[in-house]
Backbone bond lengths (Angstrom), bond angles and torsions (degrees), N, CA, C in turn:
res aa  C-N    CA-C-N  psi(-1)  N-CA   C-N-CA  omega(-1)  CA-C   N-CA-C  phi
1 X - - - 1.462 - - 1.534 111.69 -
2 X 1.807 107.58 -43.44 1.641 93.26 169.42 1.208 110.51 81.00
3 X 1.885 127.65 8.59 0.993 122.41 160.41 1.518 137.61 -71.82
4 X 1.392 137.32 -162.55 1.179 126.90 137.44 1.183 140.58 -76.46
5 X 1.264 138.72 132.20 1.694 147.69 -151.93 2.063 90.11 -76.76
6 X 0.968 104.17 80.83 1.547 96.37 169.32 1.551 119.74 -79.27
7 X 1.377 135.09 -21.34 1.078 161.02 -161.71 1.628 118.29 -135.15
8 X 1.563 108.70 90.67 1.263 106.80 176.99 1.546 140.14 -120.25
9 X 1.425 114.38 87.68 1.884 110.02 -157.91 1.243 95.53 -89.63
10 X 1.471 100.86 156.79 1.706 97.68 179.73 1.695 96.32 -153.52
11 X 1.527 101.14 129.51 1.495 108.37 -174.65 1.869 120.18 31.01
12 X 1.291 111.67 49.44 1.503 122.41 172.30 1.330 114.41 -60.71
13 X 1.313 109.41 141.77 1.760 117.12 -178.76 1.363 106.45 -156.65
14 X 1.006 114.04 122.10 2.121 142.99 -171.24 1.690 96.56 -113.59
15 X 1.258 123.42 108.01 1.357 123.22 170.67 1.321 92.91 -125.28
16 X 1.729 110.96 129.66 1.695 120.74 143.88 1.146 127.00 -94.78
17 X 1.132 166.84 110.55 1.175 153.08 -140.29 1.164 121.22 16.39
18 X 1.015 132.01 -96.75 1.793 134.58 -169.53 1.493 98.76 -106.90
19 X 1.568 122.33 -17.01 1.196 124.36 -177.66 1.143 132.97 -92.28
20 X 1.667 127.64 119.06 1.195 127.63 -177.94 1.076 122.83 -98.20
21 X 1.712 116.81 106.82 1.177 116.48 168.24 1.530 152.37 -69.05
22 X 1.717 90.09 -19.27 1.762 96.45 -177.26 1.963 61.72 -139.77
23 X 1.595 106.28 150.01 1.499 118.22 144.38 1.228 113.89 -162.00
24 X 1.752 88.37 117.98 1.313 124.29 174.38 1.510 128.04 66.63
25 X 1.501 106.03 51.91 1.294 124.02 -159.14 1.602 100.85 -75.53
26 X 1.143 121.47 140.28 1.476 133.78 131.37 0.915 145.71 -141.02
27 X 1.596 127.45 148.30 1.242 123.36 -128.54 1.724 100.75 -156.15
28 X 1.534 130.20 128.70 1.365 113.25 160.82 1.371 104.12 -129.88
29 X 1.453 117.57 132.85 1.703 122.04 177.78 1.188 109.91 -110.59
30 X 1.209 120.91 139.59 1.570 114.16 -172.48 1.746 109.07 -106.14
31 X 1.195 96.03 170.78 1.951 95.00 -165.10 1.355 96.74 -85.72
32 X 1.582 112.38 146.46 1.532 143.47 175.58 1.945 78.12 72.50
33 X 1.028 126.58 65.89 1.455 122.92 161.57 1.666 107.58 -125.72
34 X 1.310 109.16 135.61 1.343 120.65 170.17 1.196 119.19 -100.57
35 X 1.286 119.88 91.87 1.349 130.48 -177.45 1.212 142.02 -79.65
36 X 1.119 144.79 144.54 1.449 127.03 -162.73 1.491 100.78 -124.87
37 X 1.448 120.15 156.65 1.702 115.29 178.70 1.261 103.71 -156.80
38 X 1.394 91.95 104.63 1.630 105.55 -160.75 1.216 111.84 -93.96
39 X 1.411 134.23 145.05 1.829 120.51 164.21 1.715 99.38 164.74
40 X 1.401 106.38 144.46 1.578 122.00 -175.83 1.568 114.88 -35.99
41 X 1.139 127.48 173.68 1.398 124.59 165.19 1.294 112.17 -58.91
42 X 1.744 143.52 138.16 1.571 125.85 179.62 1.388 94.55 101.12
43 X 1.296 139.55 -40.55 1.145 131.56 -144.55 1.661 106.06 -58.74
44 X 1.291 122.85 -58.65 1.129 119.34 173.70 1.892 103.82 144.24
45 X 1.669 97.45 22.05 1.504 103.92 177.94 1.635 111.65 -65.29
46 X 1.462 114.06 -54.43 1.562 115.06 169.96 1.530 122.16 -22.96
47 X 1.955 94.01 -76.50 1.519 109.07 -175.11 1.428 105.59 -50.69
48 X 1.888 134.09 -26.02 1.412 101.27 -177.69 1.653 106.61 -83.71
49 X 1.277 133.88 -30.67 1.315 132.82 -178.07 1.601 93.57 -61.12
50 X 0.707 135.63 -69.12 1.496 135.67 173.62 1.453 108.74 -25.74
51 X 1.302 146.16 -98.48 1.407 138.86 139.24 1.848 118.39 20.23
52 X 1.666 99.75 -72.09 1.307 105.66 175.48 1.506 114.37 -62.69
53 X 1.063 128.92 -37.11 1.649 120.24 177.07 1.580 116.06 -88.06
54 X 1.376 112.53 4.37 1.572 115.94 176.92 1.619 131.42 87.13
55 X 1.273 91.26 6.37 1.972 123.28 -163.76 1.715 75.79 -73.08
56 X 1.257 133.39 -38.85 2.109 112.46 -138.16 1.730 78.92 -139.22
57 X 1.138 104.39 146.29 1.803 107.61 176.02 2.051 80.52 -94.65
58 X 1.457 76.98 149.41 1.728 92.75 161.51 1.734 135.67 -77.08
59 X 0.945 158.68 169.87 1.558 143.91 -161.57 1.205 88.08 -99.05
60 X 1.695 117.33 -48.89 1.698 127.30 173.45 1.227 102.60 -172.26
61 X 1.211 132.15 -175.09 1.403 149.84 -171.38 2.168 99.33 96.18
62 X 1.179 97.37 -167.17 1.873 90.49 -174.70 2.232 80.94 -150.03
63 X 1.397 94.85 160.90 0.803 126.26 -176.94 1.992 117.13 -140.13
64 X 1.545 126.59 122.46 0.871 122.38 -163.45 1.805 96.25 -136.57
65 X 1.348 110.25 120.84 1.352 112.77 177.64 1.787 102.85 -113.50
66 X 1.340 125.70 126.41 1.399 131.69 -154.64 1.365 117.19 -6.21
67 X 1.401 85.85 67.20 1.635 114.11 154.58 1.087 120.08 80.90
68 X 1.663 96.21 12.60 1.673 108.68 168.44 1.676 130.26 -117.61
69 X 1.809 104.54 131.33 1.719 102.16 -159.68 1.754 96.20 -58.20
70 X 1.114 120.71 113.65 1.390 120.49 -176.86 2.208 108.05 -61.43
71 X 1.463 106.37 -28.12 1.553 108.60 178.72 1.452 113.22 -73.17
72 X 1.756 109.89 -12.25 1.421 93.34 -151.26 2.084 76.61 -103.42
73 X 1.438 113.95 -37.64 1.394 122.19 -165.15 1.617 103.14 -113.68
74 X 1.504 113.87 67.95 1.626 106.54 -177.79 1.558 110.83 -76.45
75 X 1.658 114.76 -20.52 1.553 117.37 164.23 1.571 128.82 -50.59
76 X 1.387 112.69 -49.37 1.248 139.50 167.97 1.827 105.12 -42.19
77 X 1.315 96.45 -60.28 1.482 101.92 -161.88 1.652 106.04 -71.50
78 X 1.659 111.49 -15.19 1.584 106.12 -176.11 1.640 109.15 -96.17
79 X 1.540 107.82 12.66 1.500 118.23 168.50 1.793 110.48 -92.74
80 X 1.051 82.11 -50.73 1.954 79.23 167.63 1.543 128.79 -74.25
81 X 1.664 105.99 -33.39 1.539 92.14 -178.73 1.338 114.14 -94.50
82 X 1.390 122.15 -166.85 1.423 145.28 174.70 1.860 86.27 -123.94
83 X 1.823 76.63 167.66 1.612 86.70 -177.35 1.858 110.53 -152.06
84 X 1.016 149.10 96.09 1.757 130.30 -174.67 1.473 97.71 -108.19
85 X 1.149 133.80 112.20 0.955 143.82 163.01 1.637 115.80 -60.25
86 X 1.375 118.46 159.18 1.559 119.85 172.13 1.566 118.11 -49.33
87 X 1.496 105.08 -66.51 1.231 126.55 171.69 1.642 110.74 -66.17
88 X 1.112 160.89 69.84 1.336 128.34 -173.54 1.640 107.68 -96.35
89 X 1.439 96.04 141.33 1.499 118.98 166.47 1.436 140.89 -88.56
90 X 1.527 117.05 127.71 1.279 109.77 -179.67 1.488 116.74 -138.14
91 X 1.363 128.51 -154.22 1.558 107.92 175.24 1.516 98.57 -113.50
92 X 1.248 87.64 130.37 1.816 84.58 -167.76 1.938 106.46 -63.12
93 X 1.370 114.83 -45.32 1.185 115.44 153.87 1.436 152.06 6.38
94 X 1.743 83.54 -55.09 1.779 105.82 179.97 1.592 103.30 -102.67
95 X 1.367 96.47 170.79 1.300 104.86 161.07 1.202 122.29 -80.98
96 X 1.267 112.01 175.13 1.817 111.99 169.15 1.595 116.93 -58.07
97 X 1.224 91.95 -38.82 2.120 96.54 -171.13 1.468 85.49 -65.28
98 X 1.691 131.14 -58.42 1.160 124.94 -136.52 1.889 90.18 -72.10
99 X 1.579 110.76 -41.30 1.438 91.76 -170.58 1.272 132.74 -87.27
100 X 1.819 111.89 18.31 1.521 136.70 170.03 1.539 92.71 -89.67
101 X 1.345 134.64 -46.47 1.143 125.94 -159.51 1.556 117.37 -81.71
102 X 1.646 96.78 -38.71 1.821 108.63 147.07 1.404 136.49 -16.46
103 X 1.786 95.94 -72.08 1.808 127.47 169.99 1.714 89.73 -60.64
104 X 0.992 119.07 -39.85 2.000 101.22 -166.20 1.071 128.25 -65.97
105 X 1.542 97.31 -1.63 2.176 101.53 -160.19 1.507 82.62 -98.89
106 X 1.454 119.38 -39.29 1.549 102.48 167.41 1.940 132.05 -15.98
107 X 1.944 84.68 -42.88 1.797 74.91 -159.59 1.764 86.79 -120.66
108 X 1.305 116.30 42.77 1.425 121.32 179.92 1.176 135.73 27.33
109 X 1.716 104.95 42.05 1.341 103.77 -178.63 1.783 117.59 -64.38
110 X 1.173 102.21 178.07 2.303 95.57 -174.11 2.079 71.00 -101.91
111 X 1.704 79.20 137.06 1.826 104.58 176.18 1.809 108.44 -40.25
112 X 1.108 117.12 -45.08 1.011 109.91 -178.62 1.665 137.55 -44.96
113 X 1.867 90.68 -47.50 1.231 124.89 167.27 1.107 104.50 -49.16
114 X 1.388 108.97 -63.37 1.728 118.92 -153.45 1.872 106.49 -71.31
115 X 1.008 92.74 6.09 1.566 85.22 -160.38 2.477 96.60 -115.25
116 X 1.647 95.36 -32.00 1.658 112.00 164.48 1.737 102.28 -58.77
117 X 1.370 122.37 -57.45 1.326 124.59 -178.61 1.518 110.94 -53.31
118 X 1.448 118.50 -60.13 0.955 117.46 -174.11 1.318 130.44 -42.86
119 X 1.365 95.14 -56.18 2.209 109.95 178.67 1.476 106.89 -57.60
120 X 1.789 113.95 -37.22 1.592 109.23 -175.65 1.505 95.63 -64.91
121 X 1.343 130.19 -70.65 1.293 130.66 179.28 1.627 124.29 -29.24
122 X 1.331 122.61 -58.75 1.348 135.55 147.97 1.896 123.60 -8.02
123 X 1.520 80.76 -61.42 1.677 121.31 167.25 1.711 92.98 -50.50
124 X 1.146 115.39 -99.03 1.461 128.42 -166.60 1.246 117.38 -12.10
125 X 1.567 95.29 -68.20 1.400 105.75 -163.19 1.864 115.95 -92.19
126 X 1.460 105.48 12.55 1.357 103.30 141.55 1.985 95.85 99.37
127 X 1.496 121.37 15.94 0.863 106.29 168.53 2.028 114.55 -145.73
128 X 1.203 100.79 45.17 1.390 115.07 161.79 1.448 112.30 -47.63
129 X 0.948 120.32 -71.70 2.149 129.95 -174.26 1.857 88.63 -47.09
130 X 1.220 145.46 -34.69 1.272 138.44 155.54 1.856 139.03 -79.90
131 X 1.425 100.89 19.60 1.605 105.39 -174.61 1.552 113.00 -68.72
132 X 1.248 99.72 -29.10 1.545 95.50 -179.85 1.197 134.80 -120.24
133 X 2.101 92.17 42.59 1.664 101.72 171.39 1.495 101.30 -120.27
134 X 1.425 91.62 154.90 1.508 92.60 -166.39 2.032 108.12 -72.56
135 X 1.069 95.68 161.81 1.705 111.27 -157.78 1.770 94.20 -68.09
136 X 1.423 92.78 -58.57 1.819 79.02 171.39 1.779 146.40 -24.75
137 X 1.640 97.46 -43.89 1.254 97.13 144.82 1.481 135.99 -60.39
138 X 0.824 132.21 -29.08 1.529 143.72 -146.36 1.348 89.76 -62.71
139 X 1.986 109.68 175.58 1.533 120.02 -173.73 1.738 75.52 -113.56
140 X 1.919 104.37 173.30 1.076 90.16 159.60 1.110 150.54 -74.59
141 X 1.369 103.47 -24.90 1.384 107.01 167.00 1.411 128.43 -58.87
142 X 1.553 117.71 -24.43 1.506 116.17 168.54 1.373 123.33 -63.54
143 X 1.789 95.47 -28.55 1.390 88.44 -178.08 1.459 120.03 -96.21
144 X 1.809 111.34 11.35 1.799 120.01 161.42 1.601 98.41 -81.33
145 X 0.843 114.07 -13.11 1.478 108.74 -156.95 1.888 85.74 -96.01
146 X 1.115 127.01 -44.30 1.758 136.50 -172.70 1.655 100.17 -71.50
147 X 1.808 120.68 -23.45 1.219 126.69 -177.67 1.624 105.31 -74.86
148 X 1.635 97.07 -44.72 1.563 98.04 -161.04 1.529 99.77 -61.95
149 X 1.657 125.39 -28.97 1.589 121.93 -161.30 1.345 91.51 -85.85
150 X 1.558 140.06 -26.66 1.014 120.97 162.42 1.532 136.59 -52.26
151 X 1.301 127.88 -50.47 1.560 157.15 118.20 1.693 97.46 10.39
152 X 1.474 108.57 -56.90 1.624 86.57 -168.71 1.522 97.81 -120.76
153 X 1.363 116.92 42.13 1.588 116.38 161.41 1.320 105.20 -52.60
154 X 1.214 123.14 -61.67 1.488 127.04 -170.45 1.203 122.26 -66.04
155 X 1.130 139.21 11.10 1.721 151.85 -158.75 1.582 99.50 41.08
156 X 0.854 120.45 55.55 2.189 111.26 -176.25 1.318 104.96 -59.22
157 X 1.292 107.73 156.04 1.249 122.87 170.91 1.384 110.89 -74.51
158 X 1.370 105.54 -42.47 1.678 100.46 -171.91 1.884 104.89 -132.81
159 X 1.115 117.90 109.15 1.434 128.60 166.46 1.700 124.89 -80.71
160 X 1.313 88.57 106.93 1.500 108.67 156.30 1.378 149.61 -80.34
161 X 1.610 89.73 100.96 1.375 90.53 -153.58 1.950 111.14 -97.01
162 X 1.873 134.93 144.24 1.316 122.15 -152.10 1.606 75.08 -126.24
163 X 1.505 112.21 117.26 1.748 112.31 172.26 1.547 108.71 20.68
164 X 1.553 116.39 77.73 1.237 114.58 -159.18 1.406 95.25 -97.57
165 X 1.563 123.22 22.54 1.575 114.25 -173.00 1.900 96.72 -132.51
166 X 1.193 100.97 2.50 1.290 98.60 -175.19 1.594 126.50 -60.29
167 X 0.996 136.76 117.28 1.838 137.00 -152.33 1.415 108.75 41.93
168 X 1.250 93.36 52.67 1.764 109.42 138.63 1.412 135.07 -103.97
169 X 1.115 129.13 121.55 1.622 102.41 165.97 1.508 153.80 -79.43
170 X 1.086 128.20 157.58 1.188 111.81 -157.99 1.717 123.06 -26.05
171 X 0.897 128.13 -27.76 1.823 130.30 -172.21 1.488 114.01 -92.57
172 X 1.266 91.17 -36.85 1.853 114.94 166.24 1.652 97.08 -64.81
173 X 1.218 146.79 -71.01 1.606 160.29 178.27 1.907 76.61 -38.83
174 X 0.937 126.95 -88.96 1.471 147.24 -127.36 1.850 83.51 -75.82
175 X 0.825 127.16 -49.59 1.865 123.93 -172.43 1.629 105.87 -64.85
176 X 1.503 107.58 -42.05 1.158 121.55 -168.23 2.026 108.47 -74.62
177 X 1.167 126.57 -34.09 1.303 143.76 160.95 1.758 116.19 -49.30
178 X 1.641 97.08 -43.39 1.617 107.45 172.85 1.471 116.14 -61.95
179 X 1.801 112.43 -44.09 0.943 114.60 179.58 1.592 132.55 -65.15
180 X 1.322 85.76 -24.09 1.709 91.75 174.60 1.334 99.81 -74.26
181 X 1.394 114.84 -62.73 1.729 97.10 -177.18 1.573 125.22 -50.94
182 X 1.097 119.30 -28.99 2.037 115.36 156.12 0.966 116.26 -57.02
183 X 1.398 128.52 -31.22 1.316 125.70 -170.96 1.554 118.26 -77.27
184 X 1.840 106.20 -42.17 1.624 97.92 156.75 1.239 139.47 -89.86
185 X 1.433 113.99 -1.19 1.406 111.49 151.05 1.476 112.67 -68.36
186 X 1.419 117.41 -7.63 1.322 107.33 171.99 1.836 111.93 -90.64
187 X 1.174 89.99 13.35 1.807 100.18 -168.21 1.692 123.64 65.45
188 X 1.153 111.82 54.33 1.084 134.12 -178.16 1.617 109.74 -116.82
189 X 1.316 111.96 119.01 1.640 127.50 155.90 1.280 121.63 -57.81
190 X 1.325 122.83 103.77 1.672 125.43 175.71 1.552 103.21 -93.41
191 X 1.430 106.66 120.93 1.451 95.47 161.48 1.687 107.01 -115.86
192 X 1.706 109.09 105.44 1.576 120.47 -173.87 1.442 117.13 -85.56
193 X 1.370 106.08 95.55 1.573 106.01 161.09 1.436 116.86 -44.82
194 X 1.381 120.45 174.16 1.492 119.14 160.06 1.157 111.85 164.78
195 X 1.613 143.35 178.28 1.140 152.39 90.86 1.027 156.56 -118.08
196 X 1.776 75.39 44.41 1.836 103.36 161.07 1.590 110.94 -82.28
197 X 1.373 123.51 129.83 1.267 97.38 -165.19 1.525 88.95 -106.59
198 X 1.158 122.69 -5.10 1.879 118.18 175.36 1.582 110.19 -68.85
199 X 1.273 95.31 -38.60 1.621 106.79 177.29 1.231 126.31 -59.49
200 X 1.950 103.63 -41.59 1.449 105.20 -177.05 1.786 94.32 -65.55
201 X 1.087 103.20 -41.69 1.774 107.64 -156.23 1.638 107.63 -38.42
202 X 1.495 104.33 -49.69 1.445 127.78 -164.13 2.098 117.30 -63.95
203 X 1.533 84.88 -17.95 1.738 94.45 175.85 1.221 115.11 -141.05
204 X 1.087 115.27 -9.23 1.849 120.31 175.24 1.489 119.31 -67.30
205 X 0.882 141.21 135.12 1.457 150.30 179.49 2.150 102.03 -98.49
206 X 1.321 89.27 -47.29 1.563 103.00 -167.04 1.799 98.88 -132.06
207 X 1.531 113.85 132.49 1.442 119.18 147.95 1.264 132.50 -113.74
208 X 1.607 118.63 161.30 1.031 123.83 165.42 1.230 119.61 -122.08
209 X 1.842 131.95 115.45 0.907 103.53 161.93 1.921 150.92 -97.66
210 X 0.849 119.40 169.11 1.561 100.79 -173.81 1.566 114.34 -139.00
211 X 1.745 115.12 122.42 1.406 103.82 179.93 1.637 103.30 -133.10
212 X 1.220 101.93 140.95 1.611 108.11 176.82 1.746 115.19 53.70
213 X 1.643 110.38 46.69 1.115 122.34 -159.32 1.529 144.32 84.02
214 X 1.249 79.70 -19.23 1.892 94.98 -146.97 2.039 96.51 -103.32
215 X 1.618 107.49 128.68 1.663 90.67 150.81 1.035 125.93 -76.49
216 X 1.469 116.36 138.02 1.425 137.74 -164.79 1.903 112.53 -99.02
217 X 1.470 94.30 -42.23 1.674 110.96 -173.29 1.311 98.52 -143.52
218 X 1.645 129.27 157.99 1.194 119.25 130.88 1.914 100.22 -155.90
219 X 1.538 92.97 139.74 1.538 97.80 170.18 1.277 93.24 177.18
220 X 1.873 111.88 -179.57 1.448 133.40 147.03 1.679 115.21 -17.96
221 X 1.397 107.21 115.41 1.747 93.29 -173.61 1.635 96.01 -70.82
222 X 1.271 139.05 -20.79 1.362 113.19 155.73 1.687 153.29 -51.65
223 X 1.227 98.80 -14.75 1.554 128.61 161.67 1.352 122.68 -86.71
224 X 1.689 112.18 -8.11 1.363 96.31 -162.99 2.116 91.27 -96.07
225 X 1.608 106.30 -1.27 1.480 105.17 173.13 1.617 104.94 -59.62
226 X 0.921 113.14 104.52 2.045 97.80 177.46 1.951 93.68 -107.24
227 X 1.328 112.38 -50.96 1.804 91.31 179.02 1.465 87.02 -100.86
228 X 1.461 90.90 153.06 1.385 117.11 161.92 1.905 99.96 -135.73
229 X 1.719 103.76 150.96 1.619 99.45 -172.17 1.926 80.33 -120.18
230 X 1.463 65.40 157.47 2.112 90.18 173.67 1.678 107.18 -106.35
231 X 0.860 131.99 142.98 1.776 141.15 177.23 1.380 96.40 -88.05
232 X 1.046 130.75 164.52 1.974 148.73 -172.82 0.988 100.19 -136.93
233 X 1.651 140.38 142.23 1.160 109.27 120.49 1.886 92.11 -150.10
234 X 1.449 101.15 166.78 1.688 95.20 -150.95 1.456 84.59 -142.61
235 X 1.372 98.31 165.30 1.827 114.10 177.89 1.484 82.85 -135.26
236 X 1.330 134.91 126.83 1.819 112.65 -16.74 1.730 107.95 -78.65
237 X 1.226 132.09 154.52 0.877 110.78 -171.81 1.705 145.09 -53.54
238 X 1.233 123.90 160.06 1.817 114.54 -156.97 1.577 109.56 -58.01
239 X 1.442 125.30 159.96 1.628 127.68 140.22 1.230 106.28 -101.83
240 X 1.556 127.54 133.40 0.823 118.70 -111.18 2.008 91.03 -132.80
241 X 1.407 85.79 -0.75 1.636 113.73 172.90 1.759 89.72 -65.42
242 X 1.529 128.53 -73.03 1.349 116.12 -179.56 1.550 121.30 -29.79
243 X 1.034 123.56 -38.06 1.727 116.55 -169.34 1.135 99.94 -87.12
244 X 1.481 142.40 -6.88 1.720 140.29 -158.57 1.923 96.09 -77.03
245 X 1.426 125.25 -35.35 1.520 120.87 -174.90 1.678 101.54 -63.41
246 X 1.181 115.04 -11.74 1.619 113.19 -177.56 1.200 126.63 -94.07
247 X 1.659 102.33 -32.72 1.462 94.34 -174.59 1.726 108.23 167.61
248 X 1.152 139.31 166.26 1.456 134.99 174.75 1.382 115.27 -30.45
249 X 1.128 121.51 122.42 1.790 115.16 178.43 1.236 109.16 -117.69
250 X 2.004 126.44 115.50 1.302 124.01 -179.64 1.322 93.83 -110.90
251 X 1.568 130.91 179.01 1.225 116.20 161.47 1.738 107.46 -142.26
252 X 1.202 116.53 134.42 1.492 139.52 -170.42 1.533 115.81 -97.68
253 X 1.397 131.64 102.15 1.436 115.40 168.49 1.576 87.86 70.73
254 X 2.043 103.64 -150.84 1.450 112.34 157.44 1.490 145.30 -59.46
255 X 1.528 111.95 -9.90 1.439 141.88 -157.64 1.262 87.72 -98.59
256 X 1.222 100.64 151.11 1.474 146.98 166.73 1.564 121.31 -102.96
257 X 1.237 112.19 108.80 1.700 100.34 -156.15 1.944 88.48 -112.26
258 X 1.343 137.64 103.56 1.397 132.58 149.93 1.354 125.74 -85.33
259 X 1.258 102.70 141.05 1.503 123.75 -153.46 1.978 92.06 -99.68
260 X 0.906 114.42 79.45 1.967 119.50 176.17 1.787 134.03 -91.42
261 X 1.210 108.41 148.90 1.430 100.41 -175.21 1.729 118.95 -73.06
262 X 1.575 102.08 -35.17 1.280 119.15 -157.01 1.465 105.24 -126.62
263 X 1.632 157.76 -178.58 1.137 156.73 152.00 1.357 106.68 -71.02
264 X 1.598 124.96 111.77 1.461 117.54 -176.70 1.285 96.09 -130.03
265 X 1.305 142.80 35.74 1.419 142.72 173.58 1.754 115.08 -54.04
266 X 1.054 119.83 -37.71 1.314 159.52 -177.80 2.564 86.18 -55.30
267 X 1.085 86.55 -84.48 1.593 102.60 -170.03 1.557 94.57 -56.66
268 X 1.310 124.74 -41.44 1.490 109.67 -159.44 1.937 105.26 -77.51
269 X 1.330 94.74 -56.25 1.657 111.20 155.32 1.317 105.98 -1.27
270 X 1.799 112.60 -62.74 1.855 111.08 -152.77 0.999 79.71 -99.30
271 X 1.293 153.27 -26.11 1.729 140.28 -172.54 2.119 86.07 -63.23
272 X 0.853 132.94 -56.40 1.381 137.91 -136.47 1.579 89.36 -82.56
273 X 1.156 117.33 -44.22 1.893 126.02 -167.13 1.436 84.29 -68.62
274 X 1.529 126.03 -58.64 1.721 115.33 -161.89 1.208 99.22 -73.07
275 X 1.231 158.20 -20.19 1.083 155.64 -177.13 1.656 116.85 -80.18
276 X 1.651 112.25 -20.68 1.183 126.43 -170.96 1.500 137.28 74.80
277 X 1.289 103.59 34.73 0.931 120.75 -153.56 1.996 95.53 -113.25
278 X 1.669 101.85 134.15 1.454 101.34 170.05 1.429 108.61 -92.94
279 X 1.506 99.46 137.94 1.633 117.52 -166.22 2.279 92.22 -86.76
280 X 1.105 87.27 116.35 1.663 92.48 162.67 1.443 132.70 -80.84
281 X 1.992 93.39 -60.13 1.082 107.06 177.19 1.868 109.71 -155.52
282 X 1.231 105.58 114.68 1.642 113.24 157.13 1.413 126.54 -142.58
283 X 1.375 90.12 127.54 1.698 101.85 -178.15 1.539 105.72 -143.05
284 X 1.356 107.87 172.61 1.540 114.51 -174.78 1.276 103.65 -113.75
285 X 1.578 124.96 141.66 1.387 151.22 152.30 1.114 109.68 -87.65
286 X 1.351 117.99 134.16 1.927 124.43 161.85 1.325 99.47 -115.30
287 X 0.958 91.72 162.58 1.634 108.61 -179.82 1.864 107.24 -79.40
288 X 1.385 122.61 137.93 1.220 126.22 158.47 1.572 119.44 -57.81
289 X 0.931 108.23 153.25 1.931 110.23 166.62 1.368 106.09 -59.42
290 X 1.218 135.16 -28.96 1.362 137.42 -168.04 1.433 86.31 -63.14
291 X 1.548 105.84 -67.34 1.986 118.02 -152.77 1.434 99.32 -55.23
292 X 1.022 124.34 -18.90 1.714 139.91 -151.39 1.549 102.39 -93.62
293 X 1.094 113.16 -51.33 0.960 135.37 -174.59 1.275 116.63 -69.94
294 X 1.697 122.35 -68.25 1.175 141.45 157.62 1.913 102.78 -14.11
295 X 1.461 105.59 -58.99 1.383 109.58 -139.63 1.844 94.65 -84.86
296 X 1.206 113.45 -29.85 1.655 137.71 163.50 2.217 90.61 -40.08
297 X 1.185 98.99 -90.65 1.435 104.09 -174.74 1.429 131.94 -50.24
298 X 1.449 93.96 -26.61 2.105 106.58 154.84 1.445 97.32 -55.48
299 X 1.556 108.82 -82.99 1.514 122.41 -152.99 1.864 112.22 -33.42
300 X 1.329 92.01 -36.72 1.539 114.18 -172.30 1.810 113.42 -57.24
């Protein structure tokens, strides 16, 4: 990508008693990157956003958010980021305006300000026609949606987002996906928890995954395809000794299923014509992020 390292963990470690929650994480996210951070419930996605925003001291390792030690300056770092937690809290009491305008005295905006930000924000995230009912009513999803405008009161550079689609419904999931993509064309750093893995797919540029503390993978979810299999199928049907120089050979029904590193449809094709063989059917399967994933957290 060739970006800038806006996000820098290095060998992180979260111990509770005997329990290790993050060990020995590292991590680099680059700026205007939409990130994904994938891993089971437990995994230890919380404790690193936690860590990264300065909420949890670390056991050891260092953490640097644009170029700042986040342990030594956790004030600093809650001026640049955003934050939506899983759970988010508000006063059920107030309204939405009143409990955006609440969160605003935090970062001392002049009322005026705080009150222009607010309605655009309001705006954004899709629940203006509701600013001036109190939050108590709200569904949950109104009130992820009242979290996320909280999150970017401050204009952050980089938003942290904790399963920010979780009991939403589909349009709520689907509005909320748009917004991230405005948000980095607005040059904004998403760092997306989850373990939705359709979700990460749909806005992630880059993942990470994480199980039982530990990173497991991280890159381009296009790189993380390493086999891809080709389908066979031949008139008269294949021997099945020819496809073995290519790659794993199982066989299905009439098909020929090879297990390959690279797309070689192309090479097997002219093996099959010189051989005399009528081509029926070949095409390539990749693996989903799910299967990918899945097989990441077995191996582990």
């Amino acid at each position: 990508m060739g970006g800038t390292s806006l996000i820098e963990v290095e060998n992180l470690t979260k111990v509770y008693g005997d329990f290790k929650a993050l060990d020995g994480l590292s991590l680099t996210i680059e700026e205007n990157e939409v990130f994904g951070y994938l891993g089971p419930n437990g995994a230890g996605k919380t404790t690193t956003i936690g860590l990264m925003m300065g909420m949890l001291q670390p056991t050891s390792g260092s953490i640097r958010i644009a170029g700042i030690d986040v342990e030594k300056n956790p004030l600093e770092i809650k001026k640049i980021c955003g934050y939506l937690p899983e759970n988010v809290g508000f006063y059920n009491n107030m309204t939405a305006k009143q409990n955006l305008l609440y969160f605003s005295e935090f970062y001392r905006f002049p009322r005026e300000e705080a009150i222009k930000t607010i309605d655009a924000l309001l705006e954004l995230v899709g629940i203006a026609d509701a600013a001036n009912k109190k939050v108590g009513e709200f569904s949950k999803g109104m009130k992820q949606r009242l979290g996320l405008a909280q999150a970017l009161l401050n204009d952050p550079e980089i938003v942290f987002l904790d399963e920010p689609t979780s009991g939403l419904d589909p349009q709520g999931a689907a509005d909320f996906r748009k917004i991230i993509r405005d948000l980095k064309k607005e040059g904004k750093t998403i760092f997306f928890s989850s373990h939705i893995l359709s979700e990460v797919k749909e806005v992630c540029e880059t993942v990470g995954i994480i199980n039982r503390g530990r990173l497991i993978a991280k890159g381009r979810i296009k790189e993380f395809n390493q086999t891809v299999t080709i389908v066979v199928e031949t008139e008269p049907p294949i021997n099945t000794s020819i496809l073995e120089p290519f790659g794993k050979v199982k066989v299905r029904d009439s098909q020929a299923i090879v297990e390959v590193q690279k797309d070689c449809r192309l090479e097997i094709s002219k093996t099959l014509i010189e051989e005399g063989y009528l081509i029926k059917e070949l095409h390539l399967v990749e693996p989903s992020l799910e299967e990918i994933y899945l097989k990441l957290v077995e191996e582990e």
